[in-house]
N, CA, C and O atoms as a MOPAC input file, in Angstrom:
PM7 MOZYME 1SCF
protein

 N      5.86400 1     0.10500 1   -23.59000 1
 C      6.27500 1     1.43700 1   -24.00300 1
 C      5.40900 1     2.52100 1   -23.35700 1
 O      5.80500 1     3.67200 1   -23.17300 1
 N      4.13600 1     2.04000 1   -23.01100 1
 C      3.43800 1     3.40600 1   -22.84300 1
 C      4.05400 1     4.04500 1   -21.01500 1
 O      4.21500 1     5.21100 1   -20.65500 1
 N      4.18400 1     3.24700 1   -20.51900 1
 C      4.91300 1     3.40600 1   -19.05800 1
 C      6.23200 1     4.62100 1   -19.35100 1
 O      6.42000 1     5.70000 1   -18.78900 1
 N      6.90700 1     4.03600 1   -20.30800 1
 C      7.92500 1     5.15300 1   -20.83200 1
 C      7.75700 1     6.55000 1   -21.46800 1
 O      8.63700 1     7.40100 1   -21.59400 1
 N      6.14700 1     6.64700 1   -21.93900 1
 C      5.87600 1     7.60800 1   -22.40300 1
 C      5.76700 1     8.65100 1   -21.90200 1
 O      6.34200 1     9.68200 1   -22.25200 1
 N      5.14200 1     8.54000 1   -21.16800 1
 C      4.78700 1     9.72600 1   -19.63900 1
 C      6.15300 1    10.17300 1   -18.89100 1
 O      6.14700 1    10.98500 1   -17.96600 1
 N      7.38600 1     9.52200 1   -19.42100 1
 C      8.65500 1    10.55200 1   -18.69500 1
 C      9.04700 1    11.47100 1   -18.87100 1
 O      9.64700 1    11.76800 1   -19.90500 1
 N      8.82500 1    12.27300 1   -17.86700 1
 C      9.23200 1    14.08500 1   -17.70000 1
 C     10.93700 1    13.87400 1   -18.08500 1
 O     11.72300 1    13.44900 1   -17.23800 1
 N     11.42500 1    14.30000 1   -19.71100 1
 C     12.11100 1    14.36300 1   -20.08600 1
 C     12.87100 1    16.03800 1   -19.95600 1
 O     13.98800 1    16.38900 1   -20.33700 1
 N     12.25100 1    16.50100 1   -19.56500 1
 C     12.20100 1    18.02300 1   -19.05900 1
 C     12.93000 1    17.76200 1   -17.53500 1
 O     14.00800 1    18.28800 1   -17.26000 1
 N     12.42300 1    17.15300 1   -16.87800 1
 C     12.84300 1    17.17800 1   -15.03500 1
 C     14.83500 1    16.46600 1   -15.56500 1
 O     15.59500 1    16.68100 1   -14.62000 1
 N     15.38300 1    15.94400 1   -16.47900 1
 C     16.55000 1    15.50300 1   -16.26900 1
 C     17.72000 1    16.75900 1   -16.46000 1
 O     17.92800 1    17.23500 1   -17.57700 1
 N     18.29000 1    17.12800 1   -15.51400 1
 C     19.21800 1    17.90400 1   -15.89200 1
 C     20.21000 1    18.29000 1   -17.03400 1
 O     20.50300 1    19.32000 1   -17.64100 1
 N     20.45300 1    17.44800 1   -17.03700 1
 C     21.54300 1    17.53300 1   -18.34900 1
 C     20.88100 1    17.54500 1   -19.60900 1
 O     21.50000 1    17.96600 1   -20.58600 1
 N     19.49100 1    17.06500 1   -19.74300 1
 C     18.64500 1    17.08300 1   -21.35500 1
 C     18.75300 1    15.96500 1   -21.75100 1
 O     18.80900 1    15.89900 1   -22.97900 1
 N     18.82700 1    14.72200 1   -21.05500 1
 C     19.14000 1    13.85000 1   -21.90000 1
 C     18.09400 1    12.84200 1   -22.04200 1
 O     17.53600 1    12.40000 1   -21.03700 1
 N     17.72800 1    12.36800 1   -23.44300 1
 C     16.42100 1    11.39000 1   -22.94100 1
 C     16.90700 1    10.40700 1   -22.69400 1
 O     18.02700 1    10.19000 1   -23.15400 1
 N     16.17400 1     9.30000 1   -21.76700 1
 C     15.96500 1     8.14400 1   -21.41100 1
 C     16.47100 1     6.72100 1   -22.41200 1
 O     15.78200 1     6.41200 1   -23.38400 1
 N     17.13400 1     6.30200 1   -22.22100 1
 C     17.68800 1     5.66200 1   -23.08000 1
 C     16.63300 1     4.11800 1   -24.15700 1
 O     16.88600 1     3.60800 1   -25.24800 1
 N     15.61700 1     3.88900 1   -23.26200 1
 C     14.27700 1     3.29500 1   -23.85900 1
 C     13.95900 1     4.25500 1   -24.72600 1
 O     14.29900 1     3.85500 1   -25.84000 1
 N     13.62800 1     4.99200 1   -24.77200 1
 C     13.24600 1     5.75100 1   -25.47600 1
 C     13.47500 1     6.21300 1   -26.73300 1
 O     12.65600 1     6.67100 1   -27.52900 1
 N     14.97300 1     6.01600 1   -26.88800 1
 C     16.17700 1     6.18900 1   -28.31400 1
 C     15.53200 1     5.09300 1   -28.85100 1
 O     15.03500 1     5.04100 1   -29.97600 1
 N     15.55600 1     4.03500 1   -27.84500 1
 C     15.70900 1     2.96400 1   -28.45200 1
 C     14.41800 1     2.77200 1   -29.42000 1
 O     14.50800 1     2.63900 1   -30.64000 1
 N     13.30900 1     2.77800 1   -28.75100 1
 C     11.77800 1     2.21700 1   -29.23800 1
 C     11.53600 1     3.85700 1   -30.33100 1
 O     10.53300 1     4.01500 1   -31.02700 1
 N     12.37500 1     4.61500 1   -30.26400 1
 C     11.98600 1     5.64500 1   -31.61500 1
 C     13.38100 1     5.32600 1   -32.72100 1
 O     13.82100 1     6.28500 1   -33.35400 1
 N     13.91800 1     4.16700 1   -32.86800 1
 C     15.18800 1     3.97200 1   -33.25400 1
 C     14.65800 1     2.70200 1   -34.41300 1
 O     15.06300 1     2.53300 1   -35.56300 1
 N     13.54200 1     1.85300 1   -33.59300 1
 C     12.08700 1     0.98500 1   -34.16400 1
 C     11.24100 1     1.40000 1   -34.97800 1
 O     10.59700 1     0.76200 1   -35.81100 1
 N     11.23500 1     2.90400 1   -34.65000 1
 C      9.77600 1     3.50400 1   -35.26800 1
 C      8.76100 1     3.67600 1   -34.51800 1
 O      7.88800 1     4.38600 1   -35.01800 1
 N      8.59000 1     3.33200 1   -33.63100 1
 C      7.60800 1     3.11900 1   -32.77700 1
 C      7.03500 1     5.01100 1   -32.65800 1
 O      7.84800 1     5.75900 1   -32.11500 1
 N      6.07200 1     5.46600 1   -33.02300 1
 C      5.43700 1     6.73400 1   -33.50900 1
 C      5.60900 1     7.32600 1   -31.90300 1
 O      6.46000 1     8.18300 1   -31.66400 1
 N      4.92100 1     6.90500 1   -31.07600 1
 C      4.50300 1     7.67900 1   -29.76900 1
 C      6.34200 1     8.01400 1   -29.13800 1
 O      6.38300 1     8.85400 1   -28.23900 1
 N      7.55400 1     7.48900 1   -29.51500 1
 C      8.68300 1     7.41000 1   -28.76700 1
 C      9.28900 1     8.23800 1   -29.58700 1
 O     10.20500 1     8.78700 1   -28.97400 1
 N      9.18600 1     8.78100 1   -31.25200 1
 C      9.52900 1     9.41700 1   -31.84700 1
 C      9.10300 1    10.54100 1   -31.45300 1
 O      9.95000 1    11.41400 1   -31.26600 1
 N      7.53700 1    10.88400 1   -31.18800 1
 C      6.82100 1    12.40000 1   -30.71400 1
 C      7.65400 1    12.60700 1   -29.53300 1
 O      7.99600 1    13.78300 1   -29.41000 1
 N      8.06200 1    11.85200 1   -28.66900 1
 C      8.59800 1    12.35100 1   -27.24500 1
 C     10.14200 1    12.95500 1   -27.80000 1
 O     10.52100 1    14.06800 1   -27.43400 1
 N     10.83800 1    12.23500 1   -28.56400 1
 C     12.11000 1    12.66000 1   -29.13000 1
 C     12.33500 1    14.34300 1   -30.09500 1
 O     13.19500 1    15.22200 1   -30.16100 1
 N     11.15400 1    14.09300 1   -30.63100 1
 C     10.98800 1    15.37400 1   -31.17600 1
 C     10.53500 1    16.48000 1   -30.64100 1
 O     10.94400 1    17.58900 1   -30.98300 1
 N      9.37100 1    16.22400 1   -29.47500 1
 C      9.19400 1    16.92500 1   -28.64300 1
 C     10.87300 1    17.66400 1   -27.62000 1
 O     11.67300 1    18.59800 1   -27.56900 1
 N     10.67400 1    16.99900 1   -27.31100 1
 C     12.21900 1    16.85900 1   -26.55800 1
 C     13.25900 1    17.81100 1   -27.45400 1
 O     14.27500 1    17.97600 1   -26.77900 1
 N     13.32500 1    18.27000 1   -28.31500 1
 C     13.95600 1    19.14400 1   -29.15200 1
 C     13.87100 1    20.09200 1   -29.67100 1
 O     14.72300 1    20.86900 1   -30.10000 1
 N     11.94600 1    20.11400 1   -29.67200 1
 C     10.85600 1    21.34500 1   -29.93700 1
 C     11.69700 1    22.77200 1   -30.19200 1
 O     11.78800 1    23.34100 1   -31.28000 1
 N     12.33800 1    23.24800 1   -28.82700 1
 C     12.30500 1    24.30800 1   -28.52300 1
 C     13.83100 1    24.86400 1   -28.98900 1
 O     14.20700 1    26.03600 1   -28.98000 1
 N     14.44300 1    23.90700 1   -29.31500 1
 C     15.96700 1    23.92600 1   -29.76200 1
 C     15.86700 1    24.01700 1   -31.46300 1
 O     16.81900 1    24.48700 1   -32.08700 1
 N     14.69000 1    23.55300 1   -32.14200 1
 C     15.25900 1    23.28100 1   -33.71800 1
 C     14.11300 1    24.86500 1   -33.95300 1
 O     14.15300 1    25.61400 1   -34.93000 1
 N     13.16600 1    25.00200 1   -32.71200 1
 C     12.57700 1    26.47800 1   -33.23000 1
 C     13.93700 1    27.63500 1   -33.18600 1
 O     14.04800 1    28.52200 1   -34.03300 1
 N     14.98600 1    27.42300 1   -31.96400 1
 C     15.64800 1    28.85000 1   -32.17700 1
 C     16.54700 1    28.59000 1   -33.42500 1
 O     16.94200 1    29.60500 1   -33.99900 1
 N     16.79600 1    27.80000 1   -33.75700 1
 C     17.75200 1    27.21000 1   -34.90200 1
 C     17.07900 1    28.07900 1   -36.28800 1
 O     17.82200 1    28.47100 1   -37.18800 1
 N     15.91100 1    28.26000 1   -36.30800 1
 C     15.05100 1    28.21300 1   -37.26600 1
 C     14.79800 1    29.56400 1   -37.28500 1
 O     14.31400 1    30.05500 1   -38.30500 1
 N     15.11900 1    30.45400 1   -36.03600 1
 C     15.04200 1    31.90400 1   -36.22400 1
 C     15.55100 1    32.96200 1   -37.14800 1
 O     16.75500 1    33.20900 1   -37.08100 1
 N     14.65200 1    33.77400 1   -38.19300 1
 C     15.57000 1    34.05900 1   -38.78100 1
 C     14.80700 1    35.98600 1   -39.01100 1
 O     13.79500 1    36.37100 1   -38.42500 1
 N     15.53000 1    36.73200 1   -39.84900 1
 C     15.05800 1    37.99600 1   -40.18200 1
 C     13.93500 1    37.73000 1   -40.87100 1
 O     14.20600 1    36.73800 1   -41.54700 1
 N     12.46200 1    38.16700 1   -41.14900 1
 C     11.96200 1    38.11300 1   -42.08200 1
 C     11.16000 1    39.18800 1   -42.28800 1
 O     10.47300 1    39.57100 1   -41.34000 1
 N     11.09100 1    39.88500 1   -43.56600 1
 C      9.89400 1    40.85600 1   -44.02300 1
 C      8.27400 1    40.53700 1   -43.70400 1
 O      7.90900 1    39.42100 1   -43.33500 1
 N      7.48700 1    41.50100 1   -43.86700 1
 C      6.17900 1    41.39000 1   -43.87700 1
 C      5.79300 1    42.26500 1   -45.29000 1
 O      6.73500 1    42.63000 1   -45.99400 1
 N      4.50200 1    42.57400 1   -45.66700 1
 C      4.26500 1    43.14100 1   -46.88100 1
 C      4.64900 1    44.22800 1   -46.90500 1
 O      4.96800 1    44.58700 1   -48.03800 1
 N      4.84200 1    45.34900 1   -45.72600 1
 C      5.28600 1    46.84300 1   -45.81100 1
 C      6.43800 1    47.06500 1   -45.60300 1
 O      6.67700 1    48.25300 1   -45.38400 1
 N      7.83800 1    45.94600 1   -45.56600 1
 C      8.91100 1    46.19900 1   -45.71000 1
 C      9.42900 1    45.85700 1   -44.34000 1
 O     10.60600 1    45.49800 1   -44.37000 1
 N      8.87400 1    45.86800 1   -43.13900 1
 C      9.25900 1    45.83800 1   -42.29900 1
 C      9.94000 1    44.79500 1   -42.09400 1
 O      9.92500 1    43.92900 1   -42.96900 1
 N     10.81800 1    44.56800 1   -40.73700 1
 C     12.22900 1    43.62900 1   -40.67900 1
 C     11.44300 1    42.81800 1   -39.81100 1
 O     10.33400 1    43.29400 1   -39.57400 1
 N     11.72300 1    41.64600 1   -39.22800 1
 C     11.38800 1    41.21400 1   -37.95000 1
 C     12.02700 1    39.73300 1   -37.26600 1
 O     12.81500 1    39.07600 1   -37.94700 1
 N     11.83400 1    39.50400 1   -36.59000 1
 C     12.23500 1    38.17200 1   -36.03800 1
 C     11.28100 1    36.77400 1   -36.07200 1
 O     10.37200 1    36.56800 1   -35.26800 1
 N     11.51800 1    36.21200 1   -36.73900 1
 C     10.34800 1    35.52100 1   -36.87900 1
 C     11.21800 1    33.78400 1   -37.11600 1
 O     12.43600 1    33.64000 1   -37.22900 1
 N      9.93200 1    32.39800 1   -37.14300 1
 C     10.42700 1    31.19200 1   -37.16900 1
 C     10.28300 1    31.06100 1   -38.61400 1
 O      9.23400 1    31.49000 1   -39.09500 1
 N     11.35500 1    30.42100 1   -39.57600 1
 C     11.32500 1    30.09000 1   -40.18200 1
 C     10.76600 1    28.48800 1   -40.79400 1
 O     11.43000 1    27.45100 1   -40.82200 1
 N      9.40600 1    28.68400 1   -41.23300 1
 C      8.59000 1    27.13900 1   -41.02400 1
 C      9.37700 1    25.66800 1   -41.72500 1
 O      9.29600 1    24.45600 1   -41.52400 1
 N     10.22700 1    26.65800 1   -42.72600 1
 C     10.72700 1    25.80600 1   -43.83700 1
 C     12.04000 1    25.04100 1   -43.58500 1
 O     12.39000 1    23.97900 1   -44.10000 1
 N     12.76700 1    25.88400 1   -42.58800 1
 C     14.01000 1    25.59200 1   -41.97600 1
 C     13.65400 1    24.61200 1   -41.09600 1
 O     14.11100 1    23.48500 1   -41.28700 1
 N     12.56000 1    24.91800 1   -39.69700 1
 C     12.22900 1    23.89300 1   -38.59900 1
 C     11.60800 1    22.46600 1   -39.16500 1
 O     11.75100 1    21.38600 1   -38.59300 1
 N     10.78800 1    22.70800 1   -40.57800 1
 C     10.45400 1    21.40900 1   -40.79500 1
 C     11.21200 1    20.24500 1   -41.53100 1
 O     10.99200 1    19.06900 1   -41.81800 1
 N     12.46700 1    21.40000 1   -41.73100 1
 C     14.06200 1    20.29700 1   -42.52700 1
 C     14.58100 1    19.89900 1   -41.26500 1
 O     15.11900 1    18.79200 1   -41.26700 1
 N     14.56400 1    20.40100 1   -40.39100 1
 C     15.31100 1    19.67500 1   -38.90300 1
 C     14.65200 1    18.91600 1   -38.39000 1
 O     15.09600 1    17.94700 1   -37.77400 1
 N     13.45500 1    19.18500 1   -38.52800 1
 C     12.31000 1    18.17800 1   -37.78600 1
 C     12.60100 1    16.64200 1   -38.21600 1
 O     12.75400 1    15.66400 1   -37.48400 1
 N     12.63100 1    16.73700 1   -39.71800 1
 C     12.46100 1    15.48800 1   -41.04400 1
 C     14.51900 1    14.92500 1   -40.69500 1
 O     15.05600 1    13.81700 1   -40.67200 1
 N     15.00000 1    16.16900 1   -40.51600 1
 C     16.32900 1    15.11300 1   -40.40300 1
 C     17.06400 1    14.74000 1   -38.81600 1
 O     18.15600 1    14.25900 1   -38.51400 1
 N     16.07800 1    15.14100 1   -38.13600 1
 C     16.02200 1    14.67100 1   -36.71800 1
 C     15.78500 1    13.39800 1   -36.63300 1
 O     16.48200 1    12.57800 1   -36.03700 1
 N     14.61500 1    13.16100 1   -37.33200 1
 C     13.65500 1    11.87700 1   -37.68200 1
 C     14.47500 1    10.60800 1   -37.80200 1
 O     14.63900 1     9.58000 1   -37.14500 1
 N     14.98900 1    11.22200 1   -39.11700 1
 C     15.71400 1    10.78200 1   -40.22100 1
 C     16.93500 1     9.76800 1   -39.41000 1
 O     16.97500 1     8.53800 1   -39.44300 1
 N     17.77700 1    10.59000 1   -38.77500 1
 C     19.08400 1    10.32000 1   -37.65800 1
 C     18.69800 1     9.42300 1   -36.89900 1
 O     19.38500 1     8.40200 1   -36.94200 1
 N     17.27600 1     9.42100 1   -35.74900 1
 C     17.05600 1     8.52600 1   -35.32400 1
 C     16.91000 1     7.18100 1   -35.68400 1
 O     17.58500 1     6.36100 1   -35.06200 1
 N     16.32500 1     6.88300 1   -36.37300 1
 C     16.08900 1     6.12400 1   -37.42700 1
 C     16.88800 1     5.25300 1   -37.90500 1
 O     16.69000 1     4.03800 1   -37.93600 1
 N     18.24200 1     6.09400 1   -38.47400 1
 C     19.37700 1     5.36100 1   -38.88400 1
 C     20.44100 1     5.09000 1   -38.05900 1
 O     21.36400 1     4.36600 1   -38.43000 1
 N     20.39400 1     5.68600 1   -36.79700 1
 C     20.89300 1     5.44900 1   -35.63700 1
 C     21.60700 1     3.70300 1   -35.43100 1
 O     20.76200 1     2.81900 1   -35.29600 1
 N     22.75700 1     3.37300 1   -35.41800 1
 C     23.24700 1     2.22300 1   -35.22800 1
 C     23.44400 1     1.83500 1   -34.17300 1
 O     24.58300 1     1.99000 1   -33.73200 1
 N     22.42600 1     1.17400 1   -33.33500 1
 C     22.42000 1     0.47800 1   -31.68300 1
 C     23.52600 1    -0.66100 1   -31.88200 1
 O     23.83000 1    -1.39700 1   -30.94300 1

C-alpha cells in the first residue's frame, strides 16, 4: 500500500482516484482513507460554505465546521460500506 500512497491524485484529469486505493480505504486501511478524503478536501469545504454572522452583526462568507465534518464522517461512512 505505501507505493500507492504517494499517487498524485491531483495530476488525473478527470478526478478520479486510483482504483487500489477505493479499494484498501473500502478495508479500512487509515493511510488510503486520508488520501480519499484528502482527495475531496476542497469539494466538501465549498459544500460547507455558508452566510455567517460575527458578534457585530456583520454578514460574511465563511466554512461551516459543522456541515464539513457531517460530509467528512459520511464520506467515510460510504466508503466503507461500499459493495466491491
Amino acid at each position: 500500500m505505501n507505493g500507492m500512497i504517494n499517487t498524485n491524485t491531483e495530476s488525473n484529469e478527470r478526478g478520479f482516484l486510483p482504483y487500489p486505493i477505493i479499494l484498501a480505504a473500502n478495508k479500512g486501511e487509515l493511510e488510503a482513507m486520508k488520501v480519499v478524503v484528502l482527495h475531496y478536501r476542497s469539494y466538501m469545504t465549498s459544500l460547507s460554505m455558508r452566510k455567517l454572522r460575527d458578534e457585530q452583526g456583520n454578514t460574511y462568507w465563511g466554512i461551516d465546521e459543522d456541515t464539513r465534518e457531517r460530509l467528512r464522517a459520511k464520506l467515510m461512512q460510504s466508503v466503507l460500506a461500499f459493495k466491491i
